[in-house]
PDBQT receptor file of N, H, CA, C and O in Angstrom, charges set to zero:
ATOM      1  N   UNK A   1     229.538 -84.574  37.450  1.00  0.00    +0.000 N 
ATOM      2  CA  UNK A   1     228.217 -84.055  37.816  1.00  0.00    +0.000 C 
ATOM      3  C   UNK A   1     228.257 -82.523  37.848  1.00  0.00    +0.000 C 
ATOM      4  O   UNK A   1     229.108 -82.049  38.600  1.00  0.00    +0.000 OA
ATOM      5  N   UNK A   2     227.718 -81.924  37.369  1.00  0.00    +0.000 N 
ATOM      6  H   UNK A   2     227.027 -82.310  36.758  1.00  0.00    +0.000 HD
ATOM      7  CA  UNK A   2     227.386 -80.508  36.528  1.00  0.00    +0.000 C 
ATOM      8  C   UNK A   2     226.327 -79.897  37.988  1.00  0.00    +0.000 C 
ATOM      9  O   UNK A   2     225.576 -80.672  38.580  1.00  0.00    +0.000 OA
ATOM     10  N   UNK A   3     226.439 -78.698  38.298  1.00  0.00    +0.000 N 
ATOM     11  H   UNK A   3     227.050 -78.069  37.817  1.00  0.00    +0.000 HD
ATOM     12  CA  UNK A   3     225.969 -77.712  39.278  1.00  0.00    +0.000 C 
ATOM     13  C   UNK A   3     224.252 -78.399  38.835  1.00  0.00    +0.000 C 
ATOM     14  O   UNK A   3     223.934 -79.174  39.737  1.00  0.00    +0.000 OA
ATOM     15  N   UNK A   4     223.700 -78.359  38.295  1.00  0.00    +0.000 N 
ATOM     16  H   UNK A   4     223.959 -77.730  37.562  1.00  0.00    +0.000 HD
ATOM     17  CA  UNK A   4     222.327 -78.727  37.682  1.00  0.00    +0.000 C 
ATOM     18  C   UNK A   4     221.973 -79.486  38.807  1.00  0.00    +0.000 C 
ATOM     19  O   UNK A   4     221.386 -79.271  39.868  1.00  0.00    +0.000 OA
ATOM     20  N   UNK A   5     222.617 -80.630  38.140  1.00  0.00    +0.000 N 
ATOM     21  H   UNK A   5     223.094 -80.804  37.279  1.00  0.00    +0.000 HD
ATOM     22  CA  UNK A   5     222.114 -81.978  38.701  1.00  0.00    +0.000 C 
ATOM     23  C   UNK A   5     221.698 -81.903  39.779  1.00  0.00    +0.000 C 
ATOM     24  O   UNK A   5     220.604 -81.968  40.340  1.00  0.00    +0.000 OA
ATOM     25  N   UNK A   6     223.743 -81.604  40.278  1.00  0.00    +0.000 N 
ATOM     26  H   UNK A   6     224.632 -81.552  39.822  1.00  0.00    +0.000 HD
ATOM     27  CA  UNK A   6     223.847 -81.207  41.900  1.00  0.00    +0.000 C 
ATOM     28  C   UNK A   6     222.209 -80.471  42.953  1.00  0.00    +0.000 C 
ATOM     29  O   UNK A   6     221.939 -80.840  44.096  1.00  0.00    +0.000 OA
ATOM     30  N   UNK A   7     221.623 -79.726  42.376  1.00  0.00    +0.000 N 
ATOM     31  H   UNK A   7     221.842 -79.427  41.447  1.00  0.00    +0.000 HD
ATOM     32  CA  UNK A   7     220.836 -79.135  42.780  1.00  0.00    +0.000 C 
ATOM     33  C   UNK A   7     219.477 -79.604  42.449  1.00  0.00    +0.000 C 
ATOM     34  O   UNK A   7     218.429 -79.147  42.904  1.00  0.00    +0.000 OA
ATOM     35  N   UNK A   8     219.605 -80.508  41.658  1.00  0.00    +0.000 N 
ATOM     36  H   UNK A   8     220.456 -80.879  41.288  1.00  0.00    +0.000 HD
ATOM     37  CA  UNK A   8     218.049 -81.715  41.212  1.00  0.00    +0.000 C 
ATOM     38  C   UNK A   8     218.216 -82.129  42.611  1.00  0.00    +0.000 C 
ATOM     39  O   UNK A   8     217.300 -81.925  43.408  1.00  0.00    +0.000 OA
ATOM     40  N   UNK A   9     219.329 -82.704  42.983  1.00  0.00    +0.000 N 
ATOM     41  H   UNK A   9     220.073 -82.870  42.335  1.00  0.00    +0.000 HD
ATOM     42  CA  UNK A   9     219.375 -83.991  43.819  1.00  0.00    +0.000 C 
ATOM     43  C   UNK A   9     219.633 -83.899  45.140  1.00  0.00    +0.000 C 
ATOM     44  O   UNK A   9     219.820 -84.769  45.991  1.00  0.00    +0.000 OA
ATOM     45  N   UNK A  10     219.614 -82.627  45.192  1.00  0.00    +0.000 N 
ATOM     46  H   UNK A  10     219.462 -81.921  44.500  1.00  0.00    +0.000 HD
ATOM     47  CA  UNK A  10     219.381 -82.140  46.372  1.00  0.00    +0.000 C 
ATOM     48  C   UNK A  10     218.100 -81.664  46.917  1.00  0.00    +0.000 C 
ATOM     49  O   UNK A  10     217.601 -81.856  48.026  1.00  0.00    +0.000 OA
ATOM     50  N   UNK A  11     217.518 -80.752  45.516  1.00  0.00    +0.000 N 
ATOM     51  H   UNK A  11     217.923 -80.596  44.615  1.00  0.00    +0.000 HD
ATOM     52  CA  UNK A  11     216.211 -80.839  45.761  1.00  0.00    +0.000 C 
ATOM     53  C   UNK A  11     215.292 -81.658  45.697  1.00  0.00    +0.000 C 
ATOM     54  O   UNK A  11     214.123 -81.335  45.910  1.00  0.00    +0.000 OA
ATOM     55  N   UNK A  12     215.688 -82.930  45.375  1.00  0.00    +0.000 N 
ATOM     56  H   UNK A  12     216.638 -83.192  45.201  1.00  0.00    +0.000 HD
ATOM     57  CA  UNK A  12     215.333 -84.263  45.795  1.00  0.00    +0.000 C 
ATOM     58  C   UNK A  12     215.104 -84.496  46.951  1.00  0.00    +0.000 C 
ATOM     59  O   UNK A  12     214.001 -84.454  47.496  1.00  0.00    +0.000 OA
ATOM     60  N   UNK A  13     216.341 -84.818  47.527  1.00  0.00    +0.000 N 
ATOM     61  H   UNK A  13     217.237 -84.852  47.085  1.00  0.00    +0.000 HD
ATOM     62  CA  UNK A  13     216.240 -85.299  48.771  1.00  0.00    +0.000 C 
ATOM     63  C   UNK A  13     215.744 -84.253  49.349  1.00  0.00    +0.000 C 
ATOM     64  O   UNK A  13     214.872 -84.870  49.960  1.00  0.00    +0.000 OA
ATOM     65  N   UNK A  14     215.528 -82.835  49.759  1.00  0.00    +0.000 N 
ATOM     66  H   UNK A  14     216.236 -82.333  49.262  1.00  0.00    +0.000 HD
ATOM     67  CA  UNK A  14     214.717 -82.073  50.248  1.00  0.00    +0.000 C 
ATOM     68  C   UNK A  14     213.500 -82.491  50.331  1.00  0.00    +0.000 C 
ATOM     69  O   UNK A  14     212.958 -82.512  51.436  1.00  0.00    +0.000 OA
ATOM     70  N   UNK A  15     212.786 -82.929  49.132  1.00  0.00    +0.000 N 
ATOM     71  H   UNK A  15     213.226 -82.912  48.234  1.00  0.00    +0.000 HD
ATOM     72  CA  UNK A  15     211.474 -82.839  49.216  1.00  0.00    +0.000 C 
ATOM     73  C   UNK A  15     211.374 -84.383  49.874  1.00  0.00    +0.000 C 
ATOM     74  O   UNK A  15     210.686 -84.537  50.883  1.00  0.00    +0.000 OA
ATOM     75  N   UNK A  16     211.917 -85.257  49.409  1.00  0.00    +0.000 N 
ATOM     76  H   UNK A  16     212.475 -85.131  48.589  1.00  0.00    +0.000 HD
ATOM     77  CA  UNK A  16     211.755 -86.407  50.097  1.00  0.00    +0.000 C 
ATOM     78  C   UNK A  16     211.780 -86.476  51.287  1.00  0.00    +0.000 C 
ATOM     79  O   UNK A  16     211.030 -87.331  51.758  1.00  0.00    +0.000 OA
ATOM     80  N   UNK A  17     212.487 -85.778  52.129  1.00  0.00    +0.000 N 
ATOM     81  H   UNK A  17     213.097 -85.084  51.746  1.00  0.00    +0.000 HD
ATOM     82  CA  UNK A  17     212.696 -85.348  54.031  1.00  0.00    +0.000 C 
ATOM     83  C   UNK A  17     211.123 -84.847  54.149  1.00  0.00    +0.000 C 
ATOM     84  O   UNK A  17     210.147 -85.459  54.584  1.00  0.00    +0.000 OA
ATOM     85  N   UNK A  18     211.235 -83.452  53.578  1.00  0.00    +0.000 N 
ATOM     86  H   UNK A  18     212.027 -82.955  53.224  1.00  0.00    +0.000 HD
ATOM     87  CA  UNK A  18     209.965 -83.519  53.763  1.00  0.00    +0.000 C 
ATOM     88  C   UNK A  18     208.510 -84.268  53.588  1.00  0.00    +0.000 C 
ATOM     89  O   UNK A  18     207.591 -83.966  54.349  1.00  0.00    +0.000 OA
ATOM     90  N   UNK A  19     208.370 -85.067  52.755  1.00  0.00    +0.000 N 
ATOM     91  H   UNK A  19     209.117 -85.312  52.138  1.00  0.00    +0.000 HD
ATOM     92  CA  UNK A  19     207.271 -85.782  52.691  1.00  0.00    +0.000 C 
ATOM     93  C   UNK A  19     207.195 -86.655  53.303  1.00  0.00    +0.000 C 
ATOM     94  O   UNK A  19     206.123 -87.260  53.307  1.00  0.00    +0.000 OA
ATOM     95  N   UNK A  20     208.695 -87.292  54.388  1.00  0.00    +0.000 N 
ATOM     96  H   UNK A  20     209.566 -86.801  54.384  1.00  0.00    +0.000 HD
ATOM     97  CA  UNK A  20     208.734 -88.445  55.601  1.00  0.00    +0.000 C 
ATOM     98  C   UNK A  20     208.080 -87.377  56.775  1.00  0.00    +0.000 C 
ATOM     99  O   UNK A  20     207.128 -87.754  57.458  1.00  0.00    +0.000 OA
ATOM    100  N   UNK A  21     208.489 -86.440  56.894  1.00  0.00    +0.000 N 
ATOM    101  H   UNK A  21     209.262 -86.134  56.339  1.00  0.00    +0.000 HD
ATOM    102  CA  UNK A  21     208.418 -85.205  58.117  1.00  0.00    +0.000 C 
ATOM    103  C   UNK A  21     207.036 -85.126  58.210  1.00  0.00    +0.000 C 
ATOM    104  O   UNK A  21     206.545 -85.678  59.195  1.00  0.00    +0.000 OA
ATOM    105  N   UNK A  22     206.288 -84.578  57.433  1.00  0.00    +0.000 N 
ATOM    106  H   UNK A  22     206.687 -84.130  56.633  1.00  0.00    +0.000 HD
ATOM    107  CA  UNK A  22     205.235 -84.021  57.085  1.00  0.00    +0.000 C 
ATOM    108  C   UNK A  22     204.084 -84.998  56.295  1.00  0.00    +0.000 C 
ATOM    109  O   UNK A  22     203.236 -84.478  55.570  1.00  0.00    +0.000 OA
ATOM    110  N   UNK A  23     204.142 -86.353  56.495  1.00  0.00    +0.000 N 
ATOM    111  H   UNK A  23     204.831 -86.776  57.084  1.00  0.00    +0.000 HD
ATOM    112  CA  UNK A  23     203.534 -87.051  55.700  1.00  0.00    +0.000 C 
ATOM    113  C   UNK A  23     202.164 -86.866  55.885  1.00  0.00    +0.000 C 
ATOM    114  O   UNK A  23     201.414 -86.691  54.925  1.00  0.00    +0.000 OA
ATOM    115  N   UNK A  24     201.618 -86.901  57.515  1.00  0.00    +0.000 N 
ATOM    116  H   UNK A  24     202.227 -87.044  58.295  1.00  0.00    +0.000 HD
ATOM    117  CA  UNK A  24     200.278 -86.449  57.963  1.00  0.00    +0.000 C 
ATOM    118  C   UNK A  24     199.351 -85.331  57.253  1.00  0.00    +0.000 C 
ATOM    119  O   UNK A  24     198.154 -85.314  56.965  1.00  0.00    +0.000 OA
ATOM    120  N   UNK A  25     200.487 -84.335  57.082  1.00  0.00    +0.000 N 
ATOM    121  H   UNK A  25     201.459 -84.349  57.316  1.00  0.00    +0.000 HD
ATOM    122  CA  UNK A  25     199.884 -82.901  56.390  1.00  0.00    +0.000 C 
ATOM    123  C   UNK A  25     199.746 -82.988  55.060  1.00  0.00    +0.000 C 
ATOM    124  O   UNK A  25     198.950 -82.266  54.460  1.00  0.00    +0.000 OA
ATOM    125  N   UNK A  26     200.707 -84.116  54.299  1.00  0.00    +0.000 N 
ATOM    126  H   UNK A  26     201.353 -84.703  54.787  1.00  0.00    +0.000 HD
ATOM    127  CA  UNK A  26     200.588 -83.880  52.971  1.00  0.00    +0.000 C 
ATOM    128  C   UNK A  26     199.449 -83.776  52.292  1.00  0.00    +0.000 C 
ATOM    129  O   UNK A  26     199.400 -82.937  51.392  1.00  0.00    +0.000 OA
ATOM    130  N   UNK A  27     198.334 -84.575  52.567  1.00  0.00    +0.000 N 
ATOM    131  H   UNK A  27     198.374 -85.256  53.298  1.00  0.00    +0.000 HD
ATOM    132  CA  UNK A  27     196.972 -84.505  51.962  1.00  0.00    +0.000 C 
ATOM    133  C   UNK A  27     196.438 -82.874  51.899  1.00  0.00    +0.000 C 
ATOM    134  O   UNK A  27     196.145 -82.118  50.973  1.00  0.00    +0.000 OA
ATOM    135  N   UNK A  28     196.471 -82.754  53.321  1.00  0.00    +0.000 N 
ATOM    136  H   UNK A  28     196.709 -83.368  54.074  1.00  0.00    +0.000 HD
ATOM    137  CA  UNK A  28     196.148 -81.347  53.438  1.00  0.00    +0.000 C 
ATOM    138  C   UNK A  28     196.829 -80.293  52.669  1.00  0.00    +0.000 C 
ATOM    139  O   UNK A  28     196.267 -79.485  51.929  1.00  0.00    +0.000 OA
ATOM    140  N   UNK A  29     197.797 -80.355  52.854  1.00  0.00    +0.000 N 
ATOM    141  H   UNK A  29     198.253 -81.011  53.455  1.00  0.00    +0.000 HD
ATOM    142  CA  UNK A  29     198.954 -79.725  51.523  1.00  0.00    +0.000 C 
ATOM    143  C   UNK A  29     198.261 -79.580  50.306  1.00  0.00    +0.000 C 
ATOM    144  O   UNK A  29     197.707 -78.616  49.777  1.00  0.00    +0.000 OA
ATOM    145  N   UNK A  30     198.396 -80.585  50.031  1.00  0.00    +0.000 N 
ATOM    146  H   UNK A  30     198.846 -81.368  50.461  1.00  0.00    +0.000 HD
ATOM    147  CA  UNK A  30     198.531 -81.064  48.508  1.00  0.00    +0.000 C 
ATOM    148  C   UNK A  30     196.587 -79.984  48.052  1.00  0.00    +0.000 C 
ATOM    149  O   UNK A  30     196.345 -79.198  47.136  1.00  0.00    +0.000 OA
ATOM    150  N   UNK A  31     195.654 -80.518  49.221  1.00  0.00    +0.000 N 
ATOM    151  H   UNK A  31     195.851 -81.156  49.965  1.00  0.00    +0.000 HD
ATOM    152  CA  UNK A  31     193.979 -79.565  48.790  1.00  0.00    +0.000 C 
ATOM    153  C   UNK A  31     194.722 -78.207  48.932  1.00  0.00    +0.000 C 
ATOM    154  O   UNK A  31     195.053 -77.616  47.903  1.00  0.00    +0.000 OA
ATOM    155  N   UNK A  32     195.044 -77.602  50.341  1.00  0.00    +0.000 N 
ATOM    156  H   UNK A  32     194.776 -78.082  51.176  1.00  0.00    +0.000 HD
ATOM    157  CA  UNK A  32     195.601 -75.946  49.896  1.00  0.00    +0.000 C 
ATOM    158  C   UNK A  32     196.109 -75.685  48.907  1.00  0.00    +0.000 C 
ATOM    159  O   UNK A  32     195.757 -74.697  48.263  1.00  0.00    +0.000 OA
ATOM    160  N   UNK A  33     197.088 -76.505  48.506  1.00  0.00    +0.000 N 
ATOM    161  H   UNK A  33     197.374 -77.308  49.029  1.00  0.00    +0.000 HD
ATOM    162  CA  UNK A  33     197.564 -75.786  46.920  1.00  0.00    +0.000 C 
ATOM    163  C   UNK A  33     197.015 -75.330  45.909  1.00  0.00    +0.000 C 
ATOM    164  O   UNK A  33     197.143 -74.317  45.222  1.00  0.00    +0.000 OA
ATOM    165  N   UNK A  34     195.973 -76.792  45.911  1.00  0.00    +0.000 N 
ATOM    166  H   UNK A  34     195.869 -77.615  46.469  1.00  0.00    +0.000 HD
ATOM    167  CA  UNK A  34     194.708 -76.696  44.670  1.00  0.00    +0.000 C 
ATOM    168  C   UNK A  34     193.709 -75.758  44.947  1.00  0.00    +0.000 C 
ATOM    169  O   UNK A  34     193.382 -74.989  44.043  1.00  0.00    +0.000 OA
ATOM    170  N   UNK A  35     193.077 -75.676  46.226  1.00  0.00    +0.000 N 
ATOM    171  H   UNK A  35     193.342 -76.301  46.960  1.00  0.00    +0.000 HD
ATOM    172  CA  UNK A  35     192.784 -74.690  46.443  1.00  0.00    +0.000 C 
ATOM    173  C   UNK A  35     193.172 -73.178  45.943  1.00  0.00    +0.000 C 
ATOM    174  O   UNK A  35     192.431 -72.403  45.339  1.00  0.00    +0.000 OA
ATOM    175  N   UNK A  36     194.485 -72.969  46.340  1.00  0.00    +0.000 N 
ATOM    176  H   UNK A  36     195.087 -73.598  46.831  1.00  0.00    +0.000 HD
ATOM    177  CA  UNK A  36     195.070 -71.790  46.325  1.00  0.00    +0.000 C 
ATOM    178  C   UNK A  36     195.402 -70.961  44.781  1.00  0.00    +0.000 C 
ATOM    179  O   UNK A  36     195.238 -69.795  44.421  1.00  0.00    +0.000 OA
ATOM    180  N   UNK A  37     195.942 -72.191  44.101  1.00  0.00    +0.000 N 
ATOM    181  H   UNK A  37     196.075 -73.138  44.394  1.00  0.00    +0.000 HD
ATOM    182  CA  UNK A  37     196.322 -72.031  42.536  1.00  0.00    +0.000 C 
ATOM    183  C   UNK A  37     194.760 -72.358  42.048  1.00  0.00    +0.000 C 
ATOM    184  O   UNK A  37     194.699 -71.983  40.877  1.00  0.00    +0.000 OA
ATOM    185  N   UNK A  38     193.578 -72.859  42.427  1.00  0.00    +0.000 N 
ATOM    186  H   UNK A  38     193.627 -73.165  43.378  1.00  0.00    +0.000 HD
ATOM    187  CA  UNK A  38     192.804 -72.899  41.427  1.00  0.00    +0.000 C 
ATOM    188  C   UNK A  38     191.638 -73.169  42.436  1.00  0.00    +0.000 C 
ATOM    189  O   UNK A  38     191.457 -74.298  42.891  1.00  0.00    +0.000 OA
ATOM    190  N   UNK A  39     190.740 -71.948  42.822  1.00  0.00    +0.000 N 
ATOM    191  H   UNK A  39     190.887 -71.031  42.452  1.00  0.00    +0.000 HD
ATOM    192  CA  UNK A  39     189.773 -71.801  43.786  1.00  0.00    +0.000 C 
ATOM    193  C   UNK A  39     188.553 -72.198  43.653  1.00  0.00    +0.000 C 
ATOM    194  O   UNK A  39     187.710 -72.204  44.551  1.00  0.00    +0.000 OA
ATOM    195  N   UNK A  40     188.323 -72.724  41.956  1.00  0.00    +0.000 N 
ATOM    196  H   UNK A  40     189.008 -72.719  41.226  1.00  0.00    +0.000 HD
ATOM    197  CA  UNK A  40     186.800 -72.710  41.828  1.00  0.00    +0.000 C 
ATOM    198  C   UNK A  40     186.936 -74.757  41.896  1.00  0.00    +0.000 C 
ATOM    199  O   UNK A  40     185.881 -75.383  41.788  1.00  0.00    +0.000 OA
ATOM    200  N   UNK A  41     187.849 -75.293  42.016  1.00  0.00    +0.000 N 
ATOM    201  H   UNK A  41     188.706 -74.785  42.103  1.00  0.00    +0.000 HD
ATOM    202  CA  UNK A  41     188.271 -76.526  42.409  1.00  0.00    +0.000 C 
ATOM    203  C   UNK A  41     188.212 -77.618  43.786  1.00  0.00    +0.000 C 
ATOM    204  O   UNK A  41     188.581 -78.746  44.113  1.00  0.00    +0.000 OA
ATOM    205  N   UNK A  42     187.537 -76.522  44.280  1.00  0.00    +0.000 N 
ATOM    206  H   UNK A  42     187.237 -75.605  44.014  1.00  0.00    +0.000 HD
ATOM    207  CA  UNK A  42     187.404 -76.522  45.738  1.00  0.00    +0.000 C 
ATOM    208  C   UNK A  42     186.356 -77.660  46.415  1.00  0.00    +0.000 C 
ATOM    209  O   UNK A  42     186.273 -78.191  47.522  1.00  0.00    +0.000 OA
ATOM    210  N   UNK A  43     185.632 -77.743  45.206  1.00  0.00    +0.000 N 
ATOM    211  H   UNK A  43     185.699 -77.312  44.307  1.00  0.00    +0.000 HD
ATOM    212  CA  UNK A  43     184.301 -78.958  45.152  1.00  0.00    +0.000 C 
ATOM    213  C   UNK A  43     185.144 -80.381  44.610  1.00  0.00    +0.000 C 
ATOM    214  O   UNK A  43     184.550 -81.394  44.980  1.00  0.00    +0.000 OA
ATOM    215  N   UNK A  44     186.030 -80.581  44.048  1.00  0.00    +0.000 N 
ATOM    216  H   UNK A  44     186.512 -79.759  43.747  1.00  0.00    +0.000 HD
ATOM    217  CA  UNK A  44     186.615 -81.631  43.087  1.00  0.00    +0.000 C 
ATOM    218  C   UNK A  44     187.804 -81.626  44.136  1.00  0.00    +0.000 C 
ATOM    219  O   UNK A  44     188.591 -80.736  43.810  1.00  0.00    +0.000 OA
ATOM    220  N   UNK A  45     188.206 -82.267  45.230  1.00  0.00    +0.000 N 
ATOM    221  H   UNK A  45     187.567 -82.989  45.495  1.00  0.00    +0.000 HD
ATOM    222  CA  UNK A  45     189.202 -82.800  46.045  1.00  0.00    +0.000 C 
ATOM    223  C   UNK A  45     189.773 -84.527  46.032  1.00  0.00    +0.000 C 
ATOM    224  O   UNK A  45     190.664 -84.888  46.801  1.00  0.00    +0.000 OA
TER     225      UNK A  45
């Protein structure tokens, strides 16, 4: 297993912790982003 991977699969399981942690917020998450990266989107949730 090659440094790469290593760091896929870690940032795997990172995000996976987080989306058990934070599952409540994710919705909310997920509109700020869209929001944030693309503002005129704001009507289309």
């Amino acid at each position: 297993m090659n440094k790469r991977e290593e760091l896929r699969l870690l940032t795997d399981k990172c995000i996976e912790l987080l989306k058990e942690k934070y599952h409540v917020k994710k919705i909310f998450l997920i509109v700020s982003y869209r929001n944030y990266f693309d503002p005129f989107s704001k009507n289309i949730v």
